[in-house]
LUMLO-155915 format. One record per residue (C-alpha): residue number from 1; x, y, z. Coordinates in nm, 2 decimals, always signed. Each point is the difference from the previous one (the first is absolute). Layout:
BEGIN
   tifi       xx       yy       zz
    NUM        X        Y        Z
...
//
This chain:
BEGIN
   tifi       xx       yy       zz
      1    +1.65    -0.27    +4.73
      2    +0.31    -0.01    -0.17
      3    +0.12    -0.15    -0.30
      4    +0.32    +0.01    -0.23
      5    -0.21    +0.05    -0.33
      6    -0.37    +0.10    -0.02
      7    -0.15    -0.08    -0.35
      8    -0.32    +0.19    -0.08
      9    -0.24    -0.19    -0.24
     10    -0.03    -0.43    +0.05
     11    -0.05    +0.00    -0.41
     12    +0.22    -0.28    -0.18
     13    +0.32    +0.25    +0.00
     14    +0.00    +0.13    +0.38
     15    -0.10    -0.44    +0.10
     16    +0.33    -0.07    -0.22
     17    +0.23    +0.26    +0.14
     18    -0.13    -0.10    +0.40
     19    +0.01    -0.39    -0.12
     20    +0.38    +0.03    -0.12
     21    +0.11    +0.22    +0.28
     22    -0.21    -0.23    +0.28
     23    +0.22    -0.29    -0.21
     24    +0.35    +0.21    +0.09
     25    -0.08    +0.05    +0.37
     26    -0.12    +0.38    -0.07
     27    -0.29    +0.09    +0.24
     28    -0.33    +0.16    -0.17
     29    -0.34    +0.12    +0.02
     30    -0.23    +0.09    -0.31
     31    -0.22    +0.19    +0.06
     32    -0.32    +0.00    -0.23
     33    -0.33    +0.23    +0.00
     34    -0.23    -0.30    -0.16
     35    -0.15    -0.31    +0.15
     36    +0.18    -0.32    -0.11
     37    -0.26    -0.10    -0.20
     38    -0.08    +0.31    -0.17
     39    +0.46    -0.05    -0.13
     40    -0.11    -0.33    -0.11
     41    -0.35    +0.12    -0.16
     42    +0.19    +0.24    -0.28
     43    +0.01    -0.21    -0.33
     44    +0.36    +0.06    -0.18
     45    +0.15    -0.15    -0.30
     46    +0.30    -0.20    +0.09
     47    +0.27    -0.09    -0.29
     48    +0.34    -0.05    +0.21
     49    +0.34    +0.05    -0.17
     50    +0.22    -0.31    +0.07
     51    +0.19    +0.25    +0.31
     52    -0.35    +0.05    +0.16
     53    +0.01    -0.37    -0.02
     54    +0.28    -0.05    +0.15
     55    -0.03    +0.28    +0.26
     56    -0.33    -0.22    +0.13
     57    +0.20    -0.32    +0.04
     58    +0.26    +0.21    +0.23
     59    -0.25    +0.14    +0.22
     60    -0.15    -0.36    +0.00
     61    -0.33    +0.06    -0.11
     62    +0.00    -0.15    -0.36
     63    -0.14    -0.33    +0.08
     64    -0.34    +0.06    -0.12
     65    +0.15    +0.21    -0.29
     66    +0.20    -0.31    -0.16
     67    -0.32    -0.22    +0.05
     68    -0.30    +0.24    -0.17
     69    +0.18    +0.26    -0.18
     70    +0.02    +0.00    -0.39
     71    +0.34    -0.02    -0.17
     72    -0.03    +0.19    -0.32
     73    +0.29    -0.04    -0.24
     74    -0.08    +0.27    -0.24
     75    -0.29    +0.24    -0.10
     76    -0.17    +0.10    -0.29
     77    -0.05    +0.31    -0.17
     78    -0.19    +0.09    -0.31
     79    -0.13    +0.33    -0.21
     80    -0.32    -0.01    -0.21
     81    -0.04    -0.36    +0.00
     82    +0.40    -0.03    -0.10
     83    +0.19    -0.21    +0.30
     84    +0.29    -0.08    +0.12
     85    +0.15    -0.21    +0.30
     86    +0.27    +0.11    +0.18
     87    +0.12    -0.33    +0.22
     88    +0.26    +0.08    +0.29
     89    +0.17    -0.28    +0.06
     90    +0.12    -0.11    -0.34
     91    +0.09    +0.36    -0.03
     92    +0.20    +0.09    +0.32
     93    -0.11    -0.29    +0.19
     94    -0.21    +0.12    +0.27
     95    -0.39    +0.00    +0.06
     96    -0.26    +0.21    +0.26
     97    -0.23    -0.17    +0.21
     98    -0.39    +0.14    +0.00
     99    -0.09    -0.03    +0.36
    100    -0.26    +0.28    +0.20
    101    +0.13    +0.23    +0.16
    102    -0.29    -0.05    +0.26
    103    +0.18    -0.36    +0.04
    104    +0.33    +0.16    +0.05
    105    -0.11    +0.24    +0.32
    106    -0.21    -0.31    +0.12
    107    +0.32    -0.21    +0.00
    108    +0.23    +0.26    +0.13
    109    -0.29    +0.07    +0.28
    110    +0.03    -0.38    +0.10
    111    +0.41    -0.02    +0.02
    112    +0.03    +0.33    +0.20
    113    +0.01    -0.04    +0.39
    114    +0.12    +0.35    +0.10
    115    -0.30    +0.27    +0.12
    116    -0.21    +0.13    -0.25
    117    -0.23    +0.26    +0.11
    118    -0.30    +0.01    -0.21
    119    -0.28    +0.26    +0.02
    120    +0.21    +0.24    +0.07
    121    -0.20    +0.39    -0.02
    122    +0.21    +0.31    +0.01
    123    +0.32    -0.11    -0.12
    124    +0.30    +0.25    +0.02
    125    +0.35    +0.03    -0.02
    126    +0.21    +0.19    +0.18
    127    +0.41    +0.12    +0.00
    128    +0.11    -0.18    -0.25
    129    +0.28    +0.22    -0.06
    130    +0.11    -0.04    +0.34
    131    -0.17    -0.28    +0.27
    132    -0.33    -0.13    -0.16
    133    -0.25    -0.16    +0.13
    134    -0.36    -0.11    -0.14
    135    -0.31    +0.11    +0.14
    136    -0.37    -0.19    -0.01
    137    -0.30    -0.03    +0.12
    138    -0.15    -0.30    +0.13
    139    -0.32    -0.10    +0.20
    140    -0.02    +0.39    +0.07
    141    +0.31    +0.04    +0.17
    142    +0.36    +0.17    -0.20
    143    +0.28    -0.26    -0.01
    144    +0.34    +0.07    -0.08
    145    +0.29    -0.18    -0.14
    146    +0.38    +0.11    +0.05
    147    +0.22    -0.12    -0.30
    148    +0.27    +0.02    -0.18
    149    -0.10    +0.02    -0.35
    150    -0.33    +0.04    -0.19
    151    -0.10    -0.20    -0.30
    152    -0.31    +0.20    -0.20
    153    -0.17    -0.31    -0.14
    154    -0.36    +0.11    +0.00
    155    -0.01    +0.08    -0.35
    156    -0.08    +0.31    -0.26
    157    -0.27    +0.17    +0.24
    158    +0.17    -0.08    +0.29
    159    +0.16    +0.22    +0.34
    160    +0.32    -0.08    -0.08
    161    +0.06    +0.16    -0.32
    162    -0.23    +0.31    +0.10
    163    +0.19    +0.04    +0.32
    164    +0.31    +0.13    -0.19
    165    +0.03    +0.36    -0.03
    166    -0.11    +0.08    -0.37
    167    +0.33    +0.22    -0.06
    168    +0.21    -0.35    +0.09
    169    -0.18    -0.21    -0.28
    170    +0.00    +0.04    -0.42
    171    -0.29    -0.24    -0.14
    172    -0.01    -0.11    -0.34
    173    -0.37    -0.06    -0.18
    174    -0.21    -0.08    -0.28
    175    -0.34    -0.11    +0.02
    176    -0.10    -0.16    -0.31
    177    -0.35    +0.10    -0.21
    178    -0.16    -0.38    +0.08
    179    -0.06    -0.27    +0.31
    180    -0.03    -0.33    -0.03
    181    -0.36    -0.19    +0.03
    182    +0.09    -0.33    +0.16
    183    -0.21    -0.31    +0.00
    184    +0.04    -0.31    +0.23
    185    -0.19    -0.27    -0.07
    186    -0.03    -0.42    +0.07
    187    +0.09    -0.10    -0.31
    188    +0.35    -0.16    -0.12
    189    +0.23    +0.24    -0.19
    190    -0.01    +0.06    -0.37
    191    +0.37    -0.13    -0.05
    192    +0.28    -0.18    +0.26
    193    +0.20    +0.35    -0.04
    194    -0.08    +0.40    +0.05
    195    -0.12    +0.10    -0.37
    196    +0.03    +0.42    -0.04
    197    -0.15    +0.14    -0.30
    198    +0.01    +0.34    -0.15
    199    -0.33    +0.08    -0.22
    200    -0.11    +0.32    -0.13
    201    -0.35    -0.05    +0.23
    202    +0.30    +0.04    +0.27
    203    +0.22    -0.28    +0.23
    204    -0.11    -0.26    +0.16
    205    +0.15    -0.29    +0.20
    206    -0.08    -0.39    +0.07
    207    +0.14    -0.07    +0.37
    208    -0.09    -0.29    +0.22
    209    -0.01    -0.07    +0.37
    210    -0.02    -0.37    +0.01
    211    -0.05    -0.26    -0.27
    212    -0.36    +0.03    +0.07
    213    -0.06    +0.40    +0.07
    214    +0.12    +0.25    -0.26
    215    +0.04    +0.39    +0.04
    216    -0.04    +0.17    -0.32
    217    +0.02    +0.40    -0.10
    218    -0.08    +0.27    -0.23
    219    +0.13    +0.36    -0.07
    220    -0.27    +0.26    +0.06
    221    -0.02    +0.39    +0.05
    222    +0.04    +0.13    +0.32
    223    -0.26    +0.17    +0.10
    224    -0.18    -0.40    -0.10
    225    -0.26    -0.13    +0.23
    226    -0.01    -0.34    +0.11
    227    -0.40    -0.03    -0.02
    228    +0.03    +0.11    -0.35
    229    +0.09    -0.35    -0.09
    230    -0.13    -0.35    -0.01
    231    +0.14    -0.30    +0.08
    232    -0.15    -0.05    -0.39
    233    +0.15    +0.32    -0.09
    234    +0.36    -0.11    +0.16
    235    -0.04    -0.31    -0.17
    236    -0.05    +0.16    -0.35
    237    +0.24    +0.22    +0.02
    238    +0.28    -0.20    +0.10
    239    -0.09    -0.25    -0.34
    240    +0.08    +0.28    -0.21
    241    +0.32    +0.11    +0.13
    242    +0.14    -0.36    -0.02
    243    +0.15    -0.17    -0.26
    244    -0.23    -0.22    -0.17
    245    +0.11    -0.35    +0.20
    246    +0.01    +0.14    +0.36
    247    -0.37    +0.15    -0.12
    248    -0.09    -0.33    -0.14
    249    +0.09    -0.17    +0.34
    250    -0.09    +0.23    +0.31
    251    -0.22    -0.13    +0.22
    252    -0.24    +0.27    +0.14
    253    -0.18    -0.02    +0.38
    254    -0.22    +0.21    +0.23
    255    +0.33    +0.23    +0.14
    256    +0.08    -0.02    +0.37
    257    +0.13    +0.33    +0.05
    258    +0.04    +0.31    -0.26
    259    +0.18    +0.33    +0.04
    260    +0.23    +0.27    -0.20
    261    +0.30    +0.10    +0.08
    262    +0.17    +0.30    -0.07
    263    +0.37    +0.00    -0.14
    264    +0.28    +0.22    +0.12
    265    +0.37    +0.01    +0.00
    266    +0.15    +0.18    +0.34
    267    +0.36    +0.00    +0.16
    268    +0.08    +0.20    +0.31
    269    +0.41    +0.09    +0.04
    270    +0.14    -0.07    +0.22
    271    -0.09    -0.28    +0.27
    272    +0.16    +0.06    +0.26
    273    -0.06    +0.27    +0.26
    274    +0.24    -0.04    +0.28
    275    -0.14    -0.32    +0.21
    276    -0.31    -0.03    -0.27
    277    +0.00    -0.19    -0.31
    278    -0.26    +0.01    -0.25
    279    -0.05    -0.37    -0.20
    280    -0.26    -0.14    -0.22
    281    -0.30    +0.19    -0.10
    282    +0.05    +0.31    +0.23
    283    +0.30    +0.00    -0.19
    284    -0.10    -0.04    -0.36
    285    -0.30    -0.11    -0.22
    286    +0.00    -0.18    -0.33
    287    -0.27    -0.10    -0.29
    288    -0.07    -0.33    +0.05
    289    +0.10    -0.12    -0.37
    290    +0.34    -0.10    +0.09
    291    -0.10    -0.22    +0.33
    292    +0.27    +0.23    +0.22
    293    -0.19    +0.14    +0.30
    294    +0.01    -0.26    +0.24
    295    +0.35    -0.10    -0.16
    296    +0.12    +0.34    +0.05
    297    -0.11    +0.01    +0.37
    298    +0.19    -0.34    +0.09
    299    +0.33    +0.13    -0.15
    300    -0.03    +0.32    +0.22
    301    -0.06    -0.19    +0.32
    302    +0.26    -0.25    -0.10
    303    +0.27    +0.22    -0.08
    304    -0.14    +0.23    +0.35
    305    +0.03    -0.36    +0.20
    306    +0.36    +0.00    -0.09
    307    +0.07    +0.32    +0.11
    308    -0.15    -0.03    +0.32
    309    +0.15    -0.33    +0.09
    310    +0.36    +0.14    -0.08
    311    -0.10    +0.26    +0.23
    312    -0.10    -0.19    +0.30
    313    +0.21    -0.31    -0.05
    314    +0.30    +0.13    -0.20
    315    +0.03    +0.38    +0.18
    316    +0.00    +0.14    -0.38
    317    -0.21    +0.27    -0.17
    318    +0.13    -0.03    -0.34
    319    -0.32    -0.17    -0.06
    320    -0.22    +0.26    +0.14
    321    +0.19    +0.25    -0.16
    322    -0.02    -0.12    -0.34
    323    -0.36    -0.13    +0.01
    324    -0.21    +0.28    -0.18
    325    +0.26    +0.02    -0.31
    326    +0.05    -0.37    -0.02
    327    -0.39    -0.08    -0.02
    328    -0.08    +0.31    -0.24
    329    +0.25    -0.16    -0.22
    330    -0.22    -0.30    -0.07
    331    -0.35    +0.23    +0.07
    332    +0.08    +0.20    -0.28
    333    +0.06    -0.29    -0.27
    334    -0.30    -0.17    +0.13
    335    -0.19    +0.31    -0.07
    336    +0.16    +0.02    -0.37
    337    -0.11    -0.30    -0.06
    338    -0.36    -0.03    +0.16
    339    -0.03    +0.34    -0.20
    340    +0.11    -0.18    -0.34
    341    -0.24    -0.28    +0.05
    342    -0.29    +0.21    +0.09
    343    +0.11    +0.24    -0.31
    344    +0.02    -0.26    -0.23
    345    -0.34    -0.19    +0.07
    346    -0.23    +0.27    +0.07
    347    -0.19    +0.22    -0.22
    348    +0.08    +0.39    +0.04
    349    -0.28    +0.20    -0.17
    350    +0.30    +0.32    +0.03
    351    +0.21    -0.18    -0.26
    352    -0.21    -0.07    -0.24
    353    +0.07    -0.24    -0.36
    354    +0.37    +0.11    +0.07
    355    +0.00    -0.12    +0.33
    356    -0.16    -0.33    -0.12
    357    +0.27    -0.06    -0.29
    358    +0.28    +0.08    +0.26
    359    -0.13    -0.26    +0.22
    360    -0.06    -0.27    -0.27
    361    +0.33    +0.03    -0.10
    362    +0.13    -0.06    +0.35
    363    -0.23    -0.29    +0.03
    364    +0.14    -0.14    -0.35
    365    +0.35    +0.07    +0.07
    366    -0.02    -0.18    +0.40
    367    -0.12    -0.33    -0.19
    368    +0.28    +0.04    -0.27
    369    +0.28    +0.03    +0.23
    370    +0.11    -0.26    +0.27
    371    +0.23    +0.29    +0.18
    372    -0.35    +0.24    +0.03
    373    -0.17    -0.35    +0.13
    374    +0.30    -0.03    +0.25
    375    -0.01    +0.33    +0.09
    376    -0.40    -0.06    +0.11
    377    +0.08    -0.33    +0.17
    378    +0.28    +0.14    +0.21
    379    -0.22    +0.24    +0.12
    380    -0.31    -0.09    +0.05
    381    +0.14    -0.34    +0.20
    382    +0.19    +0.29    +0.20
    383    +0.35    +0.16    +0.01
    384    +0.27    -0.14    +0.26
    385    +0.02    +0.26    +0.29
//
């Protein structure tokens, strides 16, 4: 077989980058090591930037999107009880959408019609400085794919990154001292917007699915175990890290699903490796606080969609060429701030009642200052590319 780009990994950033290229008359095959079903089985948080938005409607799967997903003008924040909203669009005039990111491979799944090769054993890549090609195995028997470029899309454990010689690649990392214990549950949310709050129990967060499901979290140690707690437990625990009116007015359920996540920051540098580039989570990782994973992963692909297109269509590789440094660029100040909001709302035992004061006084100077509130609305609703 032979293809002009192989993706590897049919996640919502290698389904964009096949959907836009399919769209530009760019042949492709992704090539995924999961069954269809287990892709759309992995539960992810889904807050879209208005460019993810936007990136949807172009690739002609935001149909559904418009109809169920939640517009959410602004968000709110609060410390010990304290709160303060921060609304978007009367301060720069923009808003995210909360929308699954489940929904947003399920969509993209339904718009593609090029090949997508699911269950997919044994993936490896091959001469990507020079002639690559993809190798797989399927029903028992090797397959192989001739290309022309390679698109690693199969996120942070994935072949693509590991396939690059370790003396090619610098990484970037922290892992943070705490996870996240999430709880879904049938139940409609505690408030129409996000609510984060800091609290010196630790942070948690009031998120929301749908106006009648609602996902909310806690910060726990990492080395936590999930059948350490309750649903009753949860429930408590939550109470006392909100202020006293998002307390007063949560409405606890049986939970549907419970886990903890761990929290990391991660870059790899660069992302590009002759005919292989790196995007989304092979690429980077982020804490969760700042919404910017799946955000992240649809500017890569757009601004990679570009590049290939100009390629193919245009004869140009000033795209490909500047690819890696142009999406670093906006990787590294969506890491600054995803770092800022997770240092700001979460509890750091290393700190201590310094720590604490330093991050009250943040807290009191964000809700005293319109340009700090601008500052958290430009970001978190996304920076141009």
């Amino acid at each position: 077989m032979r293809s002009q780009v192989v993706i590897v990994g049919a996640g919502p950033a290698g389904l964009m980058l096949g959907r836009l290229l399919e769209l530009a008359g760019v042949e492709t095959v992704i090539v995924e090591r999961k069954s269809a079903e287990y892709v759309l089985g992995r539960i992810r948080a889904g807050v879209l930037e208005q460019g993810s938005m936007a990136l949807m409607d172009r690739a002609q799967a935001g149909r559904r999107m418009h109809e169920e997903g939640l517009i959410h003008q602004g968000v709110e924040l609060s410390f010990d009880g304290a709160s303060q909203r921060v609304d978007f669009e009367a301060l720069i005039g923009r808003h995210v959408m909360v929308y699954g990111q489940t929904e947003v491979t399920r969509d993209l799944m339904a718009a593609r019609q090029a090949t997508t090769i699911y269950e997919a054993g044994d993936v490896a890549l091959h001469d990507f400085d020079g002639k690559p090609s993809v190798t797989y195995v399927k029903d028992g028997v090797t397959q192989r794919i001739d290309c022309n470029f390679i698109a690693g899309c199969d996120g942070y454990h994935g072949v693509a990154r590991a396939s690059v010689p370790a003396a090619a690649l610098t990484t970037f990392e922290r892992v943070y001292p705490f996870g996240w214990l999430g709880v879904l549950v049938d139940r409609p949310p505690v408030a129409h917007e996000l609510i984060y709050a800091h609290h010196e129990r630790g942070f948690a967060l009031c998120s929301q699915r749908s106006p009648s499901r609602s996902r909310y979290y806690v910060q726990v140690p990492t080395d936590e175990r999930i059948e350490n707690w309750s649903d009753d437990r949860f429930w408590d625990e939550l109470r006392l890290r909100l202020n006293p009116a998002a307390a007063e007015a949560l409405k606890t359920g049986p939970s549907i699903e419970k886990s903890i996540a761990p929290l990391r920051s991660f870059v790899a540098e660069p992302l590009r490796f002759g005919r292989l580039f790196l995007a989304g989570d092979a690429a980077h990782i982020v804490p969760p606080t700042g919404a910017k994973g799946l955000n992240l992963a649809m500017s890569d692909v757009a601004v990679l969609a570009e590049a290939l297109i100009e390629h193919f269509v245009e004869r140009s590789d000033a795209g490909i060429d500047g690819y890696s440094s142009k999406v670093l660029d906006r990787i590294w100040k969506a890491e600054r701030f995803s770092w800022w909001m997770t240092s700001l709302l979460h509890t750091f035992p290393e700190t201590g009642a310094f720590g604490r004061r330093i991050q009250r006084a943040e807290f009191d100077y964000l809700a005293g200052s319109v340009a700090a509130q601008q500052s958290l609305a430009e970001n978190y609703t996304g920076l141009p590319l």
